[in-house]
N, C-alpha and C positions, 0 to 999 in steps of 0.2 A: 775482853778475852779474845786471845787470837783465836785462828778457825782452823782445823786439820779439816786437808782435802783429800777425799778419797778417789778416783778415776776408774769410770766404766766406759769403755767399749765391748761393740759387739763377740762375744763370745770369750766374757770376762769369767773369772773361776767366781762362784756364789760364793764360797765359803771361805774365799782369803777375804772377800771383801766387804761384804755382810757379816759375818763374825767378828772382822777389825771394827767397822762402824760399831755393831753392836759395845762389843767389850770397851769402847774407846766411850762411850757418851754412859754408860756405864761407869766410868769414871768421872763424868762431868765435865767432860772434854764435846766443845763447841766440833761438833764432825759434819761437811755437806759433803754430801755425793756430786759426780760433778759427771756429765754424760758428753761423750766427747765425739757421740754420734751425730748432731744436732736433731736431737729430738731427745724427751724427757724419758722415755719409758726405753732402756736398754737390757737386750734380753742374753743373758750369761750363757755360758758353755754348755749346761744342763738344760736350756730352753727356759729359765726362769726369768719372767719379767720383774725386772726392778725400777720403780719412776724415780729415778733423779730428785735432788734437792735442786741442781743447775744445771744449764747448759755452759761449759766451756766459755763463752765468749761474757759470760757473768760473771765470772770468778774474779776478783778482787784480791791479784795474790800479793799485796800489800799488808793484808791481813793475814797471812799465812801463817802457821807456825811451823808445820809439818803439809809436807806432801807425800801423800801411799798410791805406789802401784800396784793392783794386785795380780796375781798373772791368770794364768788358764790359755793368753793366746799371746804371738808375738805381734799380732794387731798395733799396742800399745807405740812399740818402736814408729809405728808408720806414721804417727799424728805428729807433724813438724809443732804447732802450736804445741801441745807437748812440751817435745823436747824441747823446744827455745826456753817456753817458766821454767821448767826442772833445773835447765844450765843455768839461767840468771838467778832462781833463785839458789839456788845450789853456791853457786860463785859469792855470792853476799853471805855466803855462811851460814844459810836456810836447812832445816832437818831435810832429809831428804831419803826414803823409804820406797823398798820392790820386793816384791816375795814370787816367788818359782820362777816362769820363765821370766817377769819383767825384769831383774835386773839385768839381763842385755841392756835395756834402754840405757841405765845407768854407765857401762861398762861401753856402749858406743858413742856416750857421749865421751868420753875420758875423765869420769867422776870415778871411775875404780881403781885409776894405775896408781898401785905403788899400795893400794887398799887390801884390805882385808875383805873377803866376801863369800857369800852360797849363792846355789840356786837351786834350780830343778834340775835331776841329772838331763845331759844331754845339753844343756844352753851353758855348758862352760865355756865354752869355745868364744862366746861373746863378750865375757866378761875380759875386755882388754886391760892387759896391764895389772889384773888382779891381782894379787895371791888367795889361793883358794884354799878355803875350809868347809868344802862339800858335805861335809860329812855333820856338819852342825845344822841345829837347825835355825838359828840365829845368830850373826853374826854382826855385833854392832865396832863401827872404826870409827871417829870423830862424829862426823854431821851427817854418816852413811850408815843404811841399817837394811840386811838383806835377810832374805827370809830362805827355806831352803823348797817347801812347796805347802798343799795342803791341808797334811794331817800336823801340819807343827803351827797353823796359824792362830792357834791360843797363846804359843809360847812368845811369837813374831807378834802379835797386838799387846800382850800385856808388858812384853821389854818397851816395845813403845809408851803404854800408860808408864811406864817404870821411866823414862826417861823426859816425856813431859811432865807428868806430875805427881812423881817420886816414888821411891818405895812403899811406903804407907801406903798410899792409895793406890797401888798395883796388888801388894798381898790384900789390902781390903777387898777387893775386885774381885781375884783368885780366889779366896775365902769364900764368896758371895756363889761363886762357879766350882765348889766343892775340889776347886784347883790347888795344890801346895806348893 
């Protein structure tokens, strides 16, 4: 089974990111956290500590299936290791997922021109080359899948289970999370 990777750095949102992990392995979807502080235990936007399944320099993105940023900071953009996997994998045709502010990341790398995408208000300006559908709270385009912040991150993990391993087992998920 391939592996979705999730990404924490310091002063990540708990609840895009933890809620995705959650809902995603809820599905039976292989999900490692991956800390890109180098150290295991990374502490979110709220002050919550979360230990890592990896450090960054472990990850194995050969085995990838899916890559999720989740936002809360533009931190994310600054990690060049980063953004190099997301380009390369991105460019071999690799899933490639951000919700609130991280899709900048996506959008400076030039993974949005000409794409479809949200974000969090205020981080449109990043998303180069986009076309923008702010107003949704998920917006998937081929191999790219943006979220719009937050309070929509049920709707942004379960499109994802919807898109790795299908509808069935996305409304089975929902169903299980009194979701419809």
């Amino acid at each position: 089974m391939r592996t979705v990777f999730v990404f924490l750095i310091t002063g990540f949102e708990e609840i895009e990111a933890l809620a995705t992990v959650d809902i995603m392995r809820r599905a039976g979807l292989d999900v490692r956290t991956v800390s890109l502080t180098g150290q295991r235990v990374v502490t979110g936007s709220h002050e919550v500590p979360v230990t890592a399944d990896l450090l960054f320099d472990e990850v194995d993105f050969a085995a990838a299936k899916l890559l999720v940023i989740p936002g809360g900071t533009p931190a994310f953009d600054t990690h060049e290791g980063l953004k190099r996997e997301v380009k390369a994998f991105y460019d071999k045709g690799g899933l490639v997922s951000a919700i609130c502010a991280s899709p900048m990341v996506l959008g400076r790398l030039g993974i949005l021109k000409g794409r479809k995408a949200t974000c969090y208000p205020g981080f449109e300006k990043y998303l180069e080359g986009a076309e923008l559908h702010t107003s949704e709270p998920v917006v998937v385009d081929g191999n790219v899948v943006t979220g719009r912040g937050p309070g929509l991150t049920m709707d942004f993990a379960l499109k994802l289970v919807e898109i790795v391993a299908g509808r069935d087992k996305r409304d089975a998920v929902a169903s299980q999370l009194l979701l419809q």
